[in-house]
TILUM-697429 format. One record per residue: residue number from 1; residue in three letters; chain; z, x negated, y negated of N, C-alpha, C in turn. Coordinates in pm, 1 decimal, padded with zeros to 6 digits. Atoms other than C-alpha are relative to their C-alpha. Layout:
BEGIN
pos:NUM, code:ALA, unit:A, n.Z:Z, n.X:X, n.Y:Y, ca.Z:Z, ca.X:X, ca.Y:Y, c.Z:Z, c.X:X, c.Y:Y
...
//
This chain:
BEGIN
pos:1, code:UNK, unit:A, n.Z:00000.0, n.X:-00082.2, n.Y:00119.3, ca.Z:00000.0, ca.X:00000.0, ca.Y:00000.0, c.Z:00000.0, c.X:-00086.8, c.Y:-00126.0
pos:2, code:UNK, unit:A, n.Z:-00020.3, n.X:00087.0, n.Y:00156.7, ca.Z:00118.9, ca.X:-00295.3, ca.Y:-00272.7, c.Z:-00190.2, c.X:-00063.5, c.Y:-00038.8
pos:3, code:UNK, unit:A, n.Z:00105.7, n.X:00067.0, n.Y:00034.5, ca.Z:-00210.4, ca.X:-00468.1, ca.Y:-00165.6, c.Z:-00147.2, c.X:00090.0, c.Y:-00076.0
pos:4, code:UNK, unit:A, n.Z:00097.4, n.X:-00073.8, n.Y:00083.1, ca.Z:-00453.2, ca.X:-00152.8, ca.Y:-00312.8, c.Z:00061.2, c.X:-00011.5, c.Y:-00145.3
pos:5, code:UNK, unit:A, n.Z:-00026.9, n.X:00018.1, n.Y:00174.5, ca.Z:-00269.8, ca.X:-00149.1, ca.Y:-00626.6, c.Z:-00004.9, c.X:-00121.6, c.Y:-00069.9
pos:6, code:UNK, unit:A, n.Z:00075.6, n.X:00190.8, n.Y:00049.1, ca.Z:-00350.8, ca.X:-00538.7, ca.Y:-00643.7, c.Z:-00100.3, c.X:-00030.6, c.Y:-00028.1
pos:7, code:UNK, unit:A, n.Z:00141.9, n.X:00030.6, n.Y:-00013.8, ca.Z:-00689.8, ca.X:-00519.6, ca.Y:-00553.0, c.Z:-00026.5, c.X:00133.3, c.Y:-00174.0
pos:8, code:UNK, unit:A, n.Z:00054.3, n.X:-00082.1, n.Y:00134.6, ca.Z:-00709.2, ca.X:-00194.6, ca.Y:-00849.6, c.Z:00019.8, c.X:-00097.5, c.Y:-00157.0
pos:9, code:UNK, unit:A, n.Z:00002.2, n.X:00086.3, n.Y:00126.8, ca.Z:-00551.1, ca.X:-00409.5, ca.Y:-01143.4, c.Z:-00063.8, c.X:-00088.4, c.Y:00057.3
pos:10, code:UNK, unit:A, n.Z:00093.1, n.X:00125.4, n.Y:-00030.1, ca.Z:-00717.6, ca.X:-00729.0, ca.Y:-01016.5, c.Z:-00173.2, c.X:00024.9, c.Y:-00053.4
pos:11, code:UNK, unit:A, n.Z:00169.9, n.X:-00061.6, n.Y:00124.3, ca.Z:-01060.9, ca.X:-00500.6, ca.Y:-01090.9, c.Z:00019.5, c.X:00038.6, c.Y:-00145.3
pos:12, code:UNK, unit:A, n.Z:00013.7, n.X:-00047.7, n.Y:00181.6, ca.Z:-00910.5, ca.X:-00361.2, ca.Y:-01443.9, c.Z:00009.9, c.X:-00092.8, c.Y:-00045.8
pos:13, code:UNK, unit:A, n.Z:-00055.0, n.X:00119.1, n.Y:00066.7, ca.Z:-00833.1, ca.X:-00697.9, ca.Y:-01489.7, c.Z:-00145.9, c.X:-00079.5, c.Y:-00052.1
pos:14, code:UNK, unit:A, n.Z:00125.2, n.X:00070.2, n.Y:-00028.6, ca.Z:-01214.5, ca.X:-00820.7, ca.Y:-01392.0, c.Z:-00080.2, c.X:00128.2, c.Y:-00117.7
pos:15, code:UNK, unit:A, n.Z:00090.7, n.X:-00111.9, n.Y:00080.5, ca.Z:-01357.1, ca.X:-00520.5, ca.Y:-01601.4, c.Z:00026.9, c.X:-00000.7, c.Y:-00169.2
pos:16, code:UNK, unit:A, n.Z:-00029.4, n.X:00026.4, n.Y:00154.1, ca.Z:-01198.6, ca.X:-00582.8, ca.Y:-01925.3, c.Z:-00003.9, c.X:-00118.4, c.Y:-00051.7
pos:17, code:UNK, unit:A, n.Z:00047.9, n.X:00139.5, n.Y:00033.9, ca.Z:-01276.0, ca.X:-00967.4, ca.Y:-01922.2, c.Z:-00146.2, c.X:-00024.2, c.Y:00008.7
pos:18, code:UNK, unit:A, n.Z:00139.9, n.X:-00004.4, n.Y:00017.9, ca.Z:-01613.4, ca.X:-00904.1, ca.Y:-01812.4, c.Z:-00073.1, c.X:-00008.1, c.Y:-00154.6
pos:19, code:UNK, unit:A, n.Z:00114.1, n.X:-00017.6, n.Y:00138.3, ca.Z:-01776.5, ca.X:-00788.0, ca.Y:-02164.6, c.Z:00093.9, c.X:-00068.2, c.Y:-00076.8
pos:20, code:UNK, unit:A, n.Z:-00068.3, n.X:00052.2, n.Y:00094.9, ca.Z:-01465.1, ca.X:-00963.5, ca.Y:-02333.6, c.Z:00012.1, c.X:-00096.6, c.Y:-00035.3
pos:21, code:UNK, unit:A, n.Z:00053.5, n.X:00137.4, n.Y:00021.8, ca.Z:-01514.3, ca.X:-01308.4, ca.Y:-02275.3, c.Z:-00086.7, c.X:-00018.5, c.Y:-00083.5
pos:22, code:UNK, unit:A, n.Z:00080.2, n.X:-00015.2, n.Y:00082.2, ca.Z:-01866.3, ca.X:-01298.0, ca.Y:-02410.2, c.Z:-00004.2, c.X:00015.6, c.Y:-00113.8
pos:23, code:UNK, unit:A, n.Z:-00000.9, n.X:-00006.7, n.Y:00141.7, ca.Z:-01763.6, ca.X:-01139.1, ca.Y:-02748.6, c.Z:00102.5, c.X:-00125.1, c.Y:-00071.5
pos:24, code:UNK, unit:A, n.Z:-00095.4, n.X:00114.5, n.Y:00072.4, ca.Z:-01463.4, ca.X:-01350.8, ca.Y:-02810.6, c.Z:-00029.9, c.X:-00122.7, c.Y:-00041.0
pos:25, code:UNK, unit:A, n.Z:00085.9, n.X:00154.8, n.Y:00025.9, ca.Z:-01710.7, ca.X:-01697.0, ca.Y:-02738.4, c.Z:-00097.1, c.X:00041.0, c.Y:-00114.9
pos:26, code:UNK, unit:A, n.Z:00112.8, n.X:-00018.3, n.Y:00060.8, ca.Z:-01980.9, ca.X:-01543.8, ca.Y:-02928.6, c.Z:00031.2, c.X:-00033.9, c.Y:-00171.9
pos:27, code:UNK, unit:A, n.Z:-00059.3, n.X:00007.7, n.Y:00166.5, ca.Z:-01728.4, ca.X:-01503.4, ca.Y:-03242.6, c.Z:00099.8, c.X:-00183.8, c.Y:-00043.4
pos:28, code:UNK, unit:A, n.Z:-00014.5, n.X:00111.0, n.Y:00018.2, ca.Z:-01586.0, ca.X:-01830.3, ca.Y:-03183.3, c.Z:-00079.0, c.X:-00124.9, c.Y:-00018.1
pos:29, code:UNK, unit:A, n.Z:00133.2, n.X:00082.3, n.Y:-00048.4, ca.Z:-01880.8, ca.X:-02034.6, ca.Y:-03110.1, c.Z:-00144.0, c.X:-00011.3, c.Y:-00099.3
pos:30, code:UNK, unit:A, n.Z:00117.2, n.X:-00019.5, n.Y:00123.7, ca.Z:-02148.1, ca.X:-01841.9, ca.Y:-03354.1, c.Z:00056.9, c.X:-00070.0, c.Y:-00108.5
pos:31, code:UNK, unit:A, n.Z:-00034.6, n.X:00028.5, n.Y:00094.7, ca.Z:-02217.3, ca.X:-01943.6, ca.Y:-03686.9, c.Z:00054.2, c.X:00080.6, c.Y:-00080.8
pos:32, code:UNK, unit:A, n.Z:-00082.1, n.X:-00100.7, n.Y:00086.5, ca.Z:-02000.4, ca.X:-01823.3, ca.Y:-03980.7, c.Z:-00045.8, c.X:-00025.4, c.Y:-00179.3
pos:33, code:UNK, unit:A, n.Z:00058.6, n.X:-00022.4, n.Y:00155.2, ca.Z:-02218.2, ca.X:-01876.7, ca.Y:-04298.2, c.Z:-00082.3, c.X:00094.0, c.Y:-00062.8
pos:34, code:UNK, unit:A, n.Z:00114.7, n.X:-00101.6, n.Y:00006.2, ca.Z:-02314.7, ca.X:-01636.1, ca.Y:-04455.7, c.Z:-00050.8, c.X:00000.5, c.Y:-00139.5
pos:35, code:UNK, unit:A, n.Z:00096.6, n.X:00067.3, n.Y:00088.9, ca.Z:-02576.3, ca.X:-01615.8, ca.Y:-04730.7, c.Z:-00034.1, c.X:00154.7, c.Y:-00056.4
pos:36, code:UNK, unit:A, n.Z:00054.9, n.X:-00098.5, n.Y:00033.5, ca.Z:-02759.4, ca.X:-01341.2, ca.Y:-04959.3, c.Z:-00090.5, c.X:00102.9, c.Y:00057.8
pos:37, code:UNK, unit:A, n.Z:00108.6, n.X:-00069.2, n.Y:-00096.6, ca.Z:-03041.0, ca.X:-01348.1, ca.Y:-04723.4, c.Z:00081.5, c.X:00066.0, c.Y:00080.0
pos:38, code:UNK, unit:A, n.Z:-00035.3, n.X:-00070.5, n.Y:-00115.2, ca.Z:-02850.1, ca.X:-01263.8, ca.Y:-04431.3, c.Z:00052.7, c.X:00119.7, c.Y:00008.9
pos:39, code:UNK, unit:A, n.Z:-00076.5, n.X:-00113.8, n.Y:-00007.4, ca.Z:-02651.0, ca.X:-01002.1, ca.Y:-04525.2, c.Z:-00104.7, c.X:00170.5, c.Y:-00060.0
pos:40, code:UNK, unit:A, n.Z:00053.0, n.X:-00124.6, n.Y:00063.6, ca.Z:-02980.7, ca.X:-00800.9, ca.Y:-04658.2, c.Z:-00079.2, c.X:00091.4, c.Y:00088.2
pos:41, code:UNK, unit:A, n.Z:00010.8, n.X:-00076.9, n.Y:-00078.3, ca.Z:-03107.0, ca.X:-00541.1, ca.Y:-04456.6, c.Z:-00129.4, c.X:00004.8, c.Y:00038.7
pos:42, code:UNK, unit:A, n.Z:00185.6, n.X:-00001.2, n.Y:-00047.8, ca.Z:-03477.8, ca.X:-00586.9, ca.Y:-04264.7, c.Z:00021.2, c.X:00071.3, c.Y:00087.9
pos:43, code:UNK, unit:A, n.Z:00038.9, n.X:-00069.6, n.Y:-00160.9, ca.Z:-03646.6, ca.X:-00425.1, ca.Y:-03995.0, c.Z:-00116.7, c.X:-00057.9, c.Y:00023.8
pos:44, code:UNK, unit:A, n.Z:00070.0, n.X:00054.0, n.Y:-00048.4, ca.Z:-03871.4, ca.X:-00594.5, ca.Y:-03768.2, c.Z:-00067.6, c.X:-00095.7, c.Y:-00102.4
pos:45, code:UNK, unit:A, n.Z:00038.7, n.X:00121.7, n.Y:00080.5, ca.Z:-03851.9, ca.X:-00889.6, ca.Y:-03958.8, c.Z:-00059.3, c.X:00015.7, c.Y:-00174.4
pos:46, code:UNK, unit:A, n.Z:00056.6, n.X:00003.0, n.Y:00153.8, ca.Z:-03992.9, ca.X:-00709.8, ca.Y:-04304.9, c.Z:00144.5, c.X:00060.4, c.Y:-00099.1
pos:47, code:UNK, unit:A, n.Z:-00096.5, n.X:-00056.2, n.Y:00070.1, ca.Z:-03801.8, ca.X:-00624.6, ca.Y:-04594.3, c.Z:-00004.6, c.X:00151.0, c.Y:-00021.2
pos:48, code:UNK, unit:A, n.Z:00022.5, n.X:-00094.5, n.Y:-00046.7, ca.Z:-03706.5, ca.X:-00275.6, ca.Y:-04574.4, c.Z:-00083.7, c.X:00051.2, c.Y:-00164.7
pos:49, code:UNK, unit:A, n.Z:00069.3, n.X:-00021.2, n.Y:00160.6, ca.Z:-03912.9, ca.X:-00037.7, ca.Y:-04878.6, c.Z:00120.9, c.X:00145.5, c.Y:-00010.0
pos:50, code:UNK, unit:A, n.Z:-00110.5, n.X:-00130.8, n.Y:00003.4, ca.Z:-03704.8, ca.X:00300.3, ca.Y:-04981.9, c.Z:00140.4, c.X:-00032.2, c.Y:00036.8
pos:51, code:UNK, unit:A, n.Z:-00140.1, n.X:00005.3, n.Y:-00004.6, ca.Z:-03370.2, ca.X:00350.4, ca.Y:-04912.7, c.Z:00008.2, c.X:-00014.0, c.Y:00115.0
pos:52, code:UNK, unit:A, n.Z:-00016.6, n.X:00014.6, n.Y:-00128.0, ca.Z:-03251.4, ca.X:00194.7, ca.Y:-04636.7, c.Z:00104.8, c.X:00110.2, c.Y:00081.2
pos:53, code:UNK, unit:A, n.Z:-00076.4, n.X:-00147.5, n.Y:-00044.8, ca.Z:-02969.0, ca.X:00517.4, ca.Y:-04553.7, c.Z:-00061.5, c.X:00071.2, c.Y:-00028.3
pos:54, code:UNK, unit:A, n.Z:00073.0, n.X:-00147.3, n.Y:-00061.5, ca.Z:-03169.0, ca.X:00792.5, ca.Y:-04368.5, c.Z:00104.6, c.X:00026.0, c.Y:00078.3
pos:55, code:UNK, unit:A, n.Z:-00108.7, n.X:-00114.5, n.Y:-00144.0, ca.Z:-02954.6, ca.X:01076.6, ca.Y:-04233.2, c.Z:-00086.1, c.X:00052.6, c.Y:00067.5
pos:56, code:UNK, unit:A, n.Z:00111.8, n.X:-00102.7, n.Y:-00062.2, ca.Z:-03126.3, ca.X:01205.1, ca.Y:-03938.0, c.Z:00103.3, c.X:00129.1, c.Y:00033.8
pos:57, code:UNK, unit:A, n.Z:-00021.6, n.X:-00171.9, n.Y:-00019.5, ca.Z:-03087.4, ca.X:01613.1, ca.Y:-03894.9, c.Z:00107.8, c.X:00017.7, c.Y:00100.2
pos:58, code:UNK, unit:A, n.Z:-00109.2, n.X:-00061.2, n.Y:-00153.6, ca.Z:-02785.2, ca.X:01744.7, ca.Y:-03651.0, c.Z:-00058.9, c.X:00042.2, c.Y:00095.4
pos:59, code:UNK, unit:A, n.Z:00055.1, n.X:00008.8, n.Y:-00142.6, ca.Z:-03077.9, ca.X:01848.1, ca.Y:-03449.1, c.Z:-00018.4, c.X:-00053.5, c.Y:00091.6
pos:60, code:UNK, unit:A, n.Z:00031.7, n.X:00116.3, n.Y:-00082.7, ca.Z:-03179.0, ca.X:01545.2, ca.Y:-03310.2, c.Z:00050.4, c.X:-00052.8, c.Y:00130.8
pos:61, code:UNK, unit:A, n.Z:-00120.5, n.X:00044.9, n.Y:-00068.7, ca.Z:-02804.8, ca.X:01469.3, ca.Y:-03198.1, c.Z:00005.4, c.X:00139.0, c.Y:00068.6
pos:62, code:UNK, unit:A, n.Z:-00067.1, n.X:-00090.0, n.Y:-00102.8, ca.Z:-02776.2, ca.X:01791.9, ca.Y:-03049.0, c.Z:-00129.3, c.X:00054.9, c.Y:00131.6
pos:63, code:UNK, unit:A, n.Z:00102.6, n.X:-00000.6, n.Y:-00099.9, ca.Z:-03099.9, ca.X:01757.1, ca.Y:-02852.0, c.Z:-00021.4, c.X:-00084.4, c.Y:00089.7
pos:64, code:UNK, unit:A, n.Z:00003.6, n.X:00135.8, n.Y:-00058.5, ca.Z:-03003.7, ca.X:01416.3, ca.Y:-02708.5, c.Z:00148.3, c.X:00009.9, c.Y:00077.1
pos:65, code:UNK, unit:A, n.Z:-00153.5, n.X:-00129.7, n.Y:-00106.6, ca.Z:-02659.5, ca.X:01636.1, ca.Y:-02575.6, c.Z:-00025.0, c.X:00062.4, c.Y:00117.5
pos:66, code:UNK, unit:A, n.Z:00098.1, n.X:-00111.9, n.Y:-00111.3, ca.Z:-02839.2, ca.X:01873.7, ca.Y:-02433.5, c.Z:-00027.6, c.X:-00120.6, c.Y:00117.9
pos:67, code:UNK, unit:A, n.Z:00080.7, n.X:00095.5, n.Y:-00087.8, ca.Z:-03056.3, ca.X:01609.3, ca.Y:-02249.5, c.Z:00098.4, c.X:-00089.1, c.Y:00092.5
pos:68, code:UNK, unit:A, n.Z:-00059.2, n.X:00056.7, n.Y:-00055.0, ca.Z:-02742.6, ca.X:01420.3, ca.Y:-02183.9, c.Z:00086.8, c.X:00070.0, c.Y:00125.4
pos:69, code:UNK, unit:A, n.Z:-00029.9, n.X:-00046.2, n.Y:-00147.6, ca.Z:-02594.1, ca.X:01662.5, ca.Y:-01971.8, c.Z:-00106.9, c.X:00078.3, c.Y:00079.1
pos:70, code:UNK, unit:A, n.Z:00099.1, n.X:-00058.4, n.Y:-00076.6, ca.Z:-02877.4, ca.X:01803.6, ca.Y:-01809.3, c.Z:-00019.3, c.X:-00160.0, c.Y:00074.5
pos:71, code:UNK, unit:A, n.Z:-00015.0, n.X:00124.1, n.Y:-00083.4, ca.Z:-02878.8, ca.X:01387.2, ca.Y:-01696.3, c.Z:00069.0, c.X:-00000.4, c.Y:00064.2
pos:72, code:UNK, unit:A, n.Z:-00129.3, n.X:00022.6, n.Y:-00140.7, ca.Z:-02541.4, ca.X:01381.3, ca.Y:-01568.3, c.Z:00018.3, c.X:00064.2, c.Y:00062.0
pos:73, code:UNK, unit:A, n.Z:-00060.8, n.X:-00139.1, n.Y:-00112.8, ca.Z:-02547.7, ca.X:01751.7, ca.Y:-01375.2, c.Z:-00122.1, c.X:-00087.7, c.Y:00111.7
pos:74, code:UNK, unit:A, n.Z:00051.7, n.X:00069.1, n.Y:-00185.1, ca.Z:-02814.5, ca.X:01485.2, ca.Y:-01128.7, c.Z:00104.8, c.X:-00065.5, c.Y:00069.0
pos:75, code:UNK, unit:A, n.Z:-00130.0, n.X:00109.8, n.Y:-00056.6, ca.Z:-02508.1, ca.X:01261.5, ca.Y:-01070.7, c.Z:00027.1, c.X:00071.3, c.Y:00101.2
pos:76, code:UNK, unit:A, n.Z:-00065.5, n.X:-00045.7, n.Y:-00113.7, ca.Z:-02357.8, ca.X:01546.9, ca.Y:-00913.0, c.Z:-00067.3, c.X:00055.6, c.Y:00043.6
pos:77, code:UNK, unit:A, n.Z:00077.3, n.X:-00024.1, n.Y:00002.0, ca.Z:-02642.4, ca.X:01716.5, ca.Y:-00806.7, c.Z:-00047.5, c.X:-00079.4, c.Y:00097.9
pos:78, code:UNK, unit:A, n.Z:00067.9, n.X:00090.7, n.Y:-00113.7, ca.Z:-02779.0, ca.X:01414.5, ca.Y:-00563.9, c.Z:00119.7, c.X:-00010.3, c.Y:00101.7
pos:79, code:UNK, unit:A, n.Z:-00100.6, n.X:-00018.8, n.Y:-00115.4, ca.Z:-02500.9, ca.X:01428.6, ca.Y:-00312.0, c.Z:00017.2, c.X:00098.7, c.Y:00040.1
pos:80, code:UNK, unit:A, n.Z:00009.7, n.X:-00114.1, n.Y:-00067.1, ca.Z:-02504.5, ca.X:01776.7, ca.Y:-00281.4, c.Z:-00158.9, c.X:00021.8, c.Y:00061.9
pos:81, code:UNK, unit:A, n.Z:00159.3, n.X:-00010.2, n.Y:-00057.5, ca.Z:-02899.2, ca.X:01771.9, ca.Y:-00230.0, c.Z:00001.4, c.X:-00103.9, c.Y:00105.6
pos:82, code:UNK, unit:A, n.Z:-00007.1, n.X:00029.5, n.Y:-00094.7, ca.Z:-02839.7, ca.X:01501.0, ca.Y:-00006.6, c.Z:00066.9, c.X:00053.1, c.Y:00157.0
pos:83, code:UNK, unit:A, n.Z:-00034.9, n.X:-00077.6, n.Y:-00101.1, ca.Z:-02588.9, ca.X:01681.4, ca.Y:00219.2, c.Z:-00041.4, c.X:00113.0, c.Y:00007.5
pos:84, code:UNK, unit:A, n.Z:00058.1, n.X:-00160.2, n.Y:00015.8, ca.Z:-02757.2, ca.X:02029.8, ca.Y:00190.6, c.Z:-00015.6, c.X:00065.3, c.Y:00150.8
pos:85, code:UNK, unit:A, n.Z:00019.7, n.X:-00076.8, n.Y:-00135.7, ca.Z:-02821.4, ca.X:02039.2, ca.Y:00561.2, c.Z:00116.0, c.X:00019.8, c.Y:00057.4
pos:86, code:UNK, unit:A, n.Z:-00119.9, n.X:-00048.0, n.Y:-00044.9, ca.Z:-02462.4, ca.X:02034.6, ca.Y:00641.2, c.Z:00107.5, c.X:00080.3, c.Y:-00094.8
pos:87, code:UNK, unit:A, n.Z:-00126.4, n.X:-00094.6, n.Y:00104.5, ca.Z:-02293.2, ca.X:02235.0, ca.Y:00377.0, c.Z:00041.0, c.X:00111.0, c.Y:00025.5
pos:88, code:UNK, unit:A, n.Z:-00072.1, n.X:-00136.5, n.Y:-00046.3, ca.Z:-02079.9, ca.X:02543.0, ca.Y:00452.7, c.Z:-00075.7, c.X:00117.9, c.Y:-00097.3
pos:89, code:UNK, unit:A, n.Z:00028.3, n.X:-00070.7, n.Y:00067.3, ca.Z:-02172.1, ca.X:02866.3, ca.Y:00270.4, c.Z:00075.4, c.X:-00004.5, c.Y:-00141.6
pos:90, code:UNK, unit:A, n.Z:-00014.6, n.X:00023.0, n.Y:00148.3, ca.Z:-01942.5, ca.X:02778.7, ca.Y:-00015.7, c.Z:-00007.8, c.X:-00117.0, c.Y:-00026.4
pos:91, code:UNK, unit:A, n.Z:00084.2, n.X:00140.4, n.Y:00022.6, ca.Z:-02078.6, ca.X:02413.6, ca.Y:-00044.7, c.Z:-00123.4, c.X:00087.5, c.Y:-00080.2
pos:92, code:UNK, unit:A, n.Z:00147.6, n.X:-00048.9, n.Y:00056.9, ca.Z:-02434.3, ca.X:02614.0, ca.Y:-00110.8, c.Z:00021.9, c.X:00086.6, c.Y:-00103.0
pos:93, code:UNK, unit:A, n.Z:-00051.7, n.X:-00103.0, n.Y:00151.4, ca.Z:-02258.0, ca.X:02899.2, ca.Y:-00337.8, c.Z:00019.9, c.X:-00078.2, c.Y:-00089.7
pos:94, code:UNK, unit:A, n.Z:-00073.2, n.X:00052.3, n.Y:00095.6, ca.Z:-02082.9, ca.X:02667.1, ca.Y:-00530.7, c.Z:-00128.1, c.X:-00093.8, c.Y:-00106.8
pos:95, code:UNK, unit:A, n.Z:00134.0, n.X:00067.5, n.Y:00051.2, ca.Z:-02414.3, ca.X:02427.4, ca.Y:-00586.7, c.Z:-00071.9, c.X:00111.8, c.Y:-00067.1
pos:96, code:UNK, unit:A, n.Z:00052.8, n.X:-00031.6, n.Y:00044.5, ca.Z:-02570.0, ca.X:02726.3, ca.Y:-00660.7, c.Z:00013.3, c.X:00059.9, c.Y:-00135.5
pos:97, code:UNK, unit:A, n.Z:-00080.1, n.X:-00068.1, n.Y:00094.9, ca.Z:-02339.9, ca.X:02874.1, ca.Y:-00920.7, c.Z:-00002.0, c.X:-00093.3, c.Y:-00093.7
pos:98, code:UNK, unit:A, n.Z:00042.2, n.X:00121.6, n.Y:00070.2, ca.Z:-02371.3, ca.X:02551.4, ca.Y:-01064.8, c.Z:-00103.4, c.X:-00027.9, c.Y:-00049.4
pos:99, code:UNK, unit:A, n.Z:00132.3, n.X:00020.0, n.Y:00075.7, ca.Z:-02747.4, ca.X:02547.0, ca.Y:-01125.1, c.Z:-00003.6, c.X:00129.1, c.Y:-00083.1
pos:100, code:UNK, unit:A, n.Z:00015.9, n.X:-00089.4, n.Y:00010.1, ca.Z:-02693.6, ca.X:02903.3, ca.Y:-01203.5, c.Z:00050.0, c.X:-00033.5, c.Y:-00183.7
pos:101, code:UNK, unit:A, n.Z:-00055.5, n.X:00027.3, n.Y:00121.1, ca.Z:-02480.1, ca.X:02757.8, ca.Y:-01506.5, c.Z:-00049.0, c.X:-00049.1, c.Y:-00086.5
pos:102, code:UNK, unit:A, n.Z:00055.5, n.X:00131.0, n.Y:00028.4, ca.Z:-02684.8, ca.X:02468.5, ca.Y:-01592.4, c.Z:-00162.3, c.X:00084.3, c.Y:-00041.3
pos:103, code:UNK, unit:A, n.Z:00126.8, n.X:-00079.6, n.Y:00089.8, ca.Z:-03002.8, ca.X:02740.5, ca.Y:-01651.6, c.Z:00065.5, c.X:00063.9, c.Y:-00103.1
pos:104, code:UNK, unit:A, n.Z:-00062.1, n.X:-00102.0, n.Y:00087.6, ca.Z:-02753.3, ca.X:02963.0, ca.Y:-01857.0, c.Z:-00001.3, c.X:-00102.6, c.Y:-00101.4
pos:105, code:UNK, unit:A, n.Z:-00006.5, n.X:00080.7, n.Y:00087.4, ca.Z:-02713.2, ca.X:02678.8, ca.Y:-02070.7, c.Z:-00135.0, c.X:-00032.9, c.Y:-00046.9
pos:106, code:UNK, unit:A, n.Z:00107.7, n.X:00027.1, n.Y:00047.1, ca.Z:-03038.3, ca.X:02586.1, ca.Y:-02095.8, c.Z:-00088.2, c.X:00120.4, c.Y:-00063.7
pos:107, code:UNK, unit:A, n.Z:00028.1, n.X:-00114.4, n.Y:00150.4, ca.Z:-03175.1, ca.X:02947.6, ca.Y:-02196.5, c.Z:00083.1, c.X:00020.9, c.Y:-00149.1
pos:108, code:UNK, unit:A, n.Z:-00074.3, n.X:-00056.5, n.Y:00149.6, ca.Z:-02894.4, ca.X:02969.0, ca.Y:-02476.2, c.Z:-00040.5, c.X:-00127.7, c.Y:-00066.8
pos:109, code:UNK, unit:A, n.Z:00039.3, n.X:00132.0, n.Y:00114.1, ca.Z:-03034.9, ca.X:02607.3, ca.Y:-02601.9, c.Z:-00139.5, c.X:00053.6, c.Y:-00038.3
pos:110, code:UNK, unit:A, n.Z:00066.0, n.X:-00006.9, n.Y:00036.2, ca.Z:-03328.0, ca.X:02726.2, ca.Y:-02603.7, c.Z:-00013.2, c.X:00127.2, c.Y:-00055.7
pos:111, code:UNK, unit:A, n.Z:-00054.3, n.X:-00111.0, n.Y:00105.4, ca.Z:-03252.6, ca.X:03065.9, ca.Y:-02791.8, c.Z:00022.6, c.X:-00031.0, c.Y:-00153.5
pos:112, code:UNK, unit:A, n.Z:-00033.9, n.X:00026.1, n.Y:00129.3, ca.Z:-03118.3, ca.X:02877.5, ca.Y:-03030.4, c.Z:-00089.3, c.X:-00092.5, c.Y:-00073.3
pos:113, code:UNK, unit:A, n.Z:00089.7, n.X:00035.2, n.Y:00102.6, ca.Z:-03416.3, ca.X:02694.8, ca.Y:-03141.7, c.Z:00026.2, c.X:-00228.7, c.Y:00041.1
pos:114, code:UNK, unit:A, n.Z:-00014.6, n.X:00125.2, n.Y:-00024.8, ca.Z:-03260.2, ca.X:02368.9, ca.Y:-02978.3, c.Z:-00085.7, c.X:-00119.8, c.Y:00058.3
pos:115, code:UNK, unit:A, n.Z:00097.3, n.X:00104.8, n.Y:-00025.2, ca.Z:-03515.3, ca.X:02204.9, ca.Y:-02790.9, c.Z:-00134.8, c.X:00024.8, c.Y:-00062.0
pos:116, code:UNK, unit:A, n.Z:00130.4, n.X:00005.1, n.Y:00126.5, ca.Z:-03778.3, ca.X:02255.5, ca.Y:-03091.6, c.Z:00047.2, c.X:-00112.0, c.Y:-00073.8
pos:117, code:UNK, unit:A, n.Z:00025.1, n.X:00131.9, n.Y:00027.8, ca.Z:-03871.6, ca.X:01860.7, ca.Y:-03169.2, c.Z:00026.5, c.X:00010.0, c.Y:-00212.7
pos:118, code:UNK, unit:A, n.Z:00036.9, n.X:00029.3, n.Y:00100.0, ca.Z:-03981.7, ca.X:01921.1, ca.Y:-03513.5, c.Z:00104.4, c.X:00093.6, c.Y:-00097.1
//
């Protein structure tokens, strides 16, 4: 029993040094001069023209929501389609009540004008 709760911190331990190392060298290690140029704002190498703060629309973000869970209902979604041939009758209800949800959502997005791009 002690040795799973070793091996779990031992991974939170490996998971929070992972990406943390990297930044900490990067800020120790990079350079730290900074200059007029650097701090002025380009894109793909040109200087920008207009105002560089554009707000984009609340649509955008709420169309990239949408999309995001309609991504993650495959997560769960591929394990039930994988077991499908052995699932009980409420294994298959439950999956289905689930897509059943996952259209309900998607007609009321699209009711509301949500997945219109422009």
């Amino acid at each position: 029993m002690q040795s799973d709760w070793l091996f779990i911190g031992l991974f939170v331990l490996i998971v929070a040094l992972f990406p943390g190392v990297p930044i900490l060298l990067a800020g120790l290690i990079g350079p730290h001069k900074l200059s007029l140029t650097k701090s002025q704002t380009y894109e793909c190498g040109l200087e920008t023209v207009g105002d560089t703060w554009v707000q984009f629309r609340v649509q955008y973000y709420i169309f990239a929501l949408t999309f995001l869970v309609f991504d993650v209902e495959l997560v769960f979604l591929f394990p039930w389609a994988v077991a499908f041939g052995q699932l009980t009758m409420f294994g298959l209800l439950s999956g289905v009540i689930f897509i059943l949800i996952l259209f309900i959502e998607l007609l009321a997005a699209w009711r509301k004008g949500v997945l219109e791009w422009a």
